[in-house]
N, C-alpha and C positions, 0 to 999 in steps of 0.2 A: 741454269741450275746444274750444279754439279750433278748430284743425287736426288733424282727425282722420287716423289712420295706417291708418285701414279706407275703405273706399268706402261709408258710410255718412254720407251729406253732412248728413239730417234731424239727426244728433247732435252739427253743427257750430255755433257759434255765430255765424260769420259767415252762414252759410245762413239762419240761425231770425232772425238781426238783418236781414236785407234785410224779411223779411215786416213785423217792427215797424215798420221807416223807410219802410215802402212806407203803412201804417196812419196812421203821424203827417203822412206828409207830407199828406193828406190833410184834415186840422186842424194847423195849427200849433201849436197848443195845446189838451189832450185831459187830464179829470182820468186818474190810473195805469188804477183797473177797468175805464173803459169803454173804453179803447186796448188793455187785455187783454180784452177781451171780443172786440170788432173785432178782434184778432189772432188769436185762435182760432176765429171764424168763419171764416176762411179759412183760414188754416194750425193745424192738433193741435199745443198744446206745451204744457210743464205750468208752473208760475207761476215755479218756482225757473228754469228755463231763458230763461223773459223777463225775469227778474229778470237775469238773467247779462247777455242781450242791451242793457236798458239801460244795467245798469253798461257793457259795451265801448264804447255808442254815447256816454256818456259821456267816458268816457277819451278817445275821439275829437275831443270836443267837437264833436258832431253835434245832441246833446238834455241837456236839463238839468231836473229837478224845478226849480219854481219856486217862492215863496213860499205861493202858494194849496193846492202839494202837485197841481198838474197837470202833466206831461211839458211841455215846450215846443223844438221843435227852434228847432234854434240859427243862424242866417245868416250 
């Protein structure tokens, strides 16, 4: 759920997406596991919910899978 209609902001996907962009910005470019490892060291989420967060940052054109199959945020 992008915007959740409860006060439960952890189930948001803009919430769970800051922790990834805060991860990648870190490496500009990061293969998927170990950005999701890095991500769940600091912030609990489960893979289908990063999986959501990239698809959004995505959509945004913030990050993008690249050829190699490593995230790469976007400039």
């Amino acid at each position: 759920m992008l915007l959740p209609d409860n006060l439960h902001p952890e189930k948001c996907i803009y919430f769970n997406g800051s922790f990834v962009l805060r991860a990648l910005q870190k490496d500009k470019k990061i293969d998927l596991l170990n950005l999701y490892q890095r991500v769940i060291s600091e912030h609990r989420m489960t893979f289908s919910v990063f999986i959501l967060c990239l698809d959004w940052l995505y959509l945004l054109d913030v990050a993008i899978l690249n050829k190699d199959g490593e995230v790469e945020l976007c400039s």
